[in-house]
N, C-alpha and C positions, 0 to 999 in steps of 0.2 A: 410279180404283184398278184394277191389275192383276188379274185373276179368278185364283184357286189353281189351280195346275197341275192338269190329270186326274191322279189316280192308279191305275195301271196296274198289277194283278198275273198274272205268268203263273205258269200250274201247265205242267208239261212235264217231259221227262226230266231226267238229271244235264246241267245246262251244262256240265261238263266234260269231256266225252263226246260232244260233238258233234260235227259235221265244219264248222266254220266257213266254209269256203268253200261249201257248197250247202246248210246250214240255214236254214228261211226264217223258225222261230219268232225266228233271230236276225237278220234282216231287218227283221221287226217290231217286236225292243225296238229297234234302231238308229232306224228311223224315229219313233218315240215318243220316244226319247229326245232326238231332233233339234229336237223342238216342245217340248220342255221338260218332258214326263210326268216325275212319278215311278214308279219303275221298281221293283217288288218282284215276288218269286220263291220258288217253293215246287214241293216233289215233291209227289205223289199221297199218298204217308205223311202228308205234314203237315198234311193236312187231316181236321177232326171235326168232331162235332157235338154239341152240349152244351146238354140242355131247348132243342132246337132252332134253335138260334142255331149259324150255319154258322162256325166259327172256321178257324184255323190260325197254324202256327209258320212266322213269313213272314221273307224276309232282303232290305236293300234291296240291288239287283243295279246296276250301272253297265257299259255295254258298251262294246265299238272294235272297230271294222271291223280286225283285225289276224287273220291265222291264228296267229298260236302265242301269243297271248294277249288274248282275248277277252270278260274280264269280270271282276269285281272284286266279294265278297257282304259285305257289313256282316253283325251280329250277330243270330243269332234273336230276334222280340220274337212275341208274342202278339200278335193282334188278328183283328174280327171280320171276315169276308169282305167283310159289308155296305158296309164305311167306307171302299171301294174304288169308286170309280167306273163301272170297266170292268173284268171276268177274263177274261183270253187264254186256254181249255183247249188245250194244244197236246201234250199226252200222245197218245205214237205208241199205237196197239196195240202187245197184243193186245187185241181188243173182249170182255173176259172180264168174271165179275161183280164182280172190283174195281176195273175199269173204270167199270161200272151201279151199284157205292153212290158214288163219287165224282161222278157228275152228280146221285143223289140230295143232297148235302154241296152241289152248286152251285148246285139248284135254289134251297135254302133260301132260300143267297144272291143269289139272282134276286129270290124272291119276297121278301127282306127289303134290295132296293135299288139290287142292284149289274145292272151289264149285263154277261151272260155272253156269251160268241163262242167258238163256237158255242154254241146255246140249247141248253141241257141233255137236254131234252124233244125235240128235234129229231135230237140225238148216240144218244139210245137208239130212238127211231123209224126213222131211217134208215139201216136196214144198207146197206152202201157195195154191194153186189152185188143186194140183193133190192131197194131202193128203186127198181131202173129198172122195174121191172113198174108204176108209177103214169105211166110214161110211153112205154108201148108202140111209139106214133107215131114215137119219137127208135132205136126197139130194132131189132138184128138178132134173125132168132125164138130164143126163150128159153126153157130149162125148168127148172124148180125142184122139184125133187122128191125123194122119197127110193126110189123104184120104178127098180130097175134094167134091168128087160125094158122099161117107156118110155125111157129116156136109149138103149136098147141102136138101140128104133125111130129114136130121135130123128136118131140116128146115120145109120142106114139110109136116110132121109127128108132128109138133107140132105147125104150124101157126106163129110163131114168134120167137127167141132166140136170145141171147145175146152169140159174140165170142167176144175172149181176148186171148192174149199170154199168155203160162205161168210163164216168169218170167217178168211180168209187175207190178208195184206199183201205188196208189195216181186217180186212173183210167184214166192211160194210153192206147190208142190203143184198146180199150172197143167200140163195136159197136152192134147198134141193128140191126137185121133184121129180115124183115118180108117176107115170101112168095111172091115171084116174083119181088122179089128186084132184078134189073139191074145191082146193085152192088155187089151184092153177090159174084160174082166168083171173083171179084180184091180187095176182102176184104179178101175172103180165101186164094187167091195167096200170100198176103202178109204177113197173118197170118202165112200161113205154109213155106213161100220161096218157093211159088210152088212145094210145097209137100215133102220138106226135112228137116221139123222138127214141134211138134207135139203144137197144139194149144186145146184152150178150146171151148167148143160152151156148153151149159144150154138153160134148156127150161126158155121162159121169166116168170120171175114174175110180175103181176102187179103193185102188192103192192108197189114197188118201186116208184112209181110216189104220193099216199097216205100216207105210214108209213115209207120211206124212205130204205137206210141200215144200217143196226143197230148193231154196235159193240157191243158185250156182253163179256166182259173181264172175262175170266176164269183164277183164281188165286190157284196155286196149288191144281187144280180138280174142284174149287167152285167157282161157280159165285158171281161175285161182286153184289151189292146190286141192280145199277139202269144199264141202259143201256143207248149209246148216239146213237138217230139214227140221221142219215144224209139226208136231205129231199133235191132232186134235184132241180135244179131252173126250172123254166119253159121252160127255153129253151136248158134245156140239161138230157140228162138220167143218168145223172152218178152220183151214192151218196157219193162220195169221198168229203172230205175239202178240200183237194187238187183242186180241179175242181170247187171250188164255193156252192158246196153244204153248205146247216143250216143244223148245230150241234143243237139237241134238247135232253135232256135227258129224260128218261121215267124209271118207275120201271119196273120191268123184270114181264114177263108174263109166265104161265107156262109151254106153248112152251118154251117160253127160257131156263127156269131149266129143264124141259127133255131133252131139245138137248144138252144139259152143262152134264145131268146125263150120257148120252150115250158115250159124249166124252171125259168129263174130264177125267174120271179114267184113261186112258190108257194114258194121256196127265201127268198125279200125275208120272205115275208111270214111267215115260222114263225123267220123270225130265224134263220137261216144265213146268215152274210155273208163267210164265204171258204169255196168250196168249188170241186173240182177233180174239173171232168166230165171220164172217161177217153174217148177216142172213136176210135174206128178206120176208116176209110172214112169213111160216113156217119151211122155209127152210135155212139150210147154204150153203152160197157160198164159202167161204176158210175161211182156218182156218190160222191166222196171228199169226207166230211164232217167228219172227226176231226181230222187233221192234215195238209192238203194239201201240197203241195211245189211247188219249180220256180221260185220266185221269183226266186231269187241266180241261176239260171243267167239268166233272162233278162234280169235288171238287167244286169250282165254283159256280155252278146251287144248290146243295143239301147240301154245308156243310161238305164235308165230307174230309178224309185222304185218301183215296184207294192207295197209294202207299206202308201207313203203314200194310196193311194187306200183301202186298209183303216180307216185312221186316220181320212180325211174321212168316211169310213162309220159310225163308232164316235162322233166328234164331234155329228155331223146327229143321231145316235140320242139323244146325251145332252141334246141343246139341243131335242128335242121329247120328253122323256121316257121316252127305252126304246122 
């Protein structure tokens, strides 16, 4: 007798809003749906919690690889998170606190059954910028603070750096400076609110203007096969797609599988199993836990399935238990 299909719900933005040819949470219902998953879907509103039992207003969703129409949602029904197999959270930022009661809503459904990806507990644990400080050895030097006269030194002590807030996405509010910058004090003011809450400053990489930044998707501990880096345009430092930056794909280099060896394991093992180390040179600059990207382009460029290797990940998990 055939085993009942997984069923698969993702929480994530409006699907109709998407950009289909570079979304990779819909990469992921296509490969799920390829193996025969059922396939249900839900915003971030749709989900409560009621005497503790994690519910929501879920619709079942059907996909195709088409750009101008891409999916199809049957009728809202009720039901409880639990009686799902696996939950995709693939909601973009912002990392805000209706962002932190919605992992609490998923916990529930963790702890009442389901397999969440990312672990809930893990998505409010590791801020994508402050989580590299557990891994030093992978880091260009780093400072986290809210003291403007340090970030001013920091500056000073290493000729050039790059500050950013820490819950920014897409390279938002990303700036260079270099020693004796004019602007430096009303970039820190803004960064910090004048010094009441804590920002990032990294020593600059260059590489960023030559080899770009290069997402290296780590798939329950293992690096995927190639890497996309993002090469800035000429008239801007930021290697974000969001920002205009080229998506190029590249095979991974063995920096890239030492910095993967360093951090996946501890990433395997708190149940993160699609995440997207940002790295420049040699170095990582965050670690992307929420809603990774880059998929579709490199399916794309190389031929490949990289969603399916999620799915073998998600399956191993369910046939030994979570």
């Amino acid at each position: 007798m055939p085993s009942p299909a997984i069923r698969l719900l993702v929480v994530m933005d409006p699907i109709d809003s998407i950009k289909p040819a570079k979304d990779t949470t819909l990469a992921m219902l296509l490969a799920a749906q390829k193996r025969g998953w059922e396939l249900w879907y839900a915003q971030q509103q749709d989900l409560w919690l009621r005497d503790g039992v994690a519910m929501g207003s879920l619709r079942r969703v059907t996909v195709r690889d088409d750009l101008k129409d891409w999916f199809d949602l049957g009728e809202a029904q009720t039901a409880a998170l639990a009686t799902f197999d696996t939950i995709l959270m693939r909601k973009d930022p912002p990392f805000d606190m209706e962002y932190i009661y919605t992992t609490y809503i998923l916990e529930r459904a963790e702890e009442q059954g389901a397999l969440v990806v990312n672990r809930p507990q893990g998505l409010r644990d590791m801020n994508e910028k402050v989580y590299t400080a557990w891994f030093p050895q992978c880091c260009a030097p780093t400072l986290i603070t809210r003291n403007m006269a340090d970030m001013h030194a920091f500056v000073r002590e290493h000729g050039r750096a790059v500050c950013k807030p820490l819950h920014g996405m897409g390279g938002r509010s990303i700036f260079v400076i270099d020693q004796g910058d004019k602007n430096a004090n009303v970039i820190f003011e803004n960064q910090t609110d004048y010094g009441s809450r804590y920002a990032i400053v990294q020593k600059y990489i260059p590489d960023i203007v030559t080899t770009g930044d290069t997402r290296v998707l780590v798939i329950d501990g293992e690096p995927a096969p190639y890497a996309l880096a993002r090469i800035p345009t000429e008239h801007d430092n930021r290697g974000n797609l969001a920002a205009g930056a080229r998506g190029q794909g590249r095979e991974l280099r063995d920096r890239d599988r030492w910095l993967v060896s360093q951090i996946g394991p501890t990433l395997k093992q708190r149940g993160m199993l699609f995440v997207g180390l940002d790295v420049i040179g040699d170095y990582v600059t965050e670690i992307n836990v929420t809603s990774p990207t880059g998929v579709r382009e490199l399916d794309k460029q190389f031929k490949t399935e990289l969603s399916g290797l999620l799915m073998d990940a998600i399956e191993k998990r369910l046939a030994v238990g979570g």
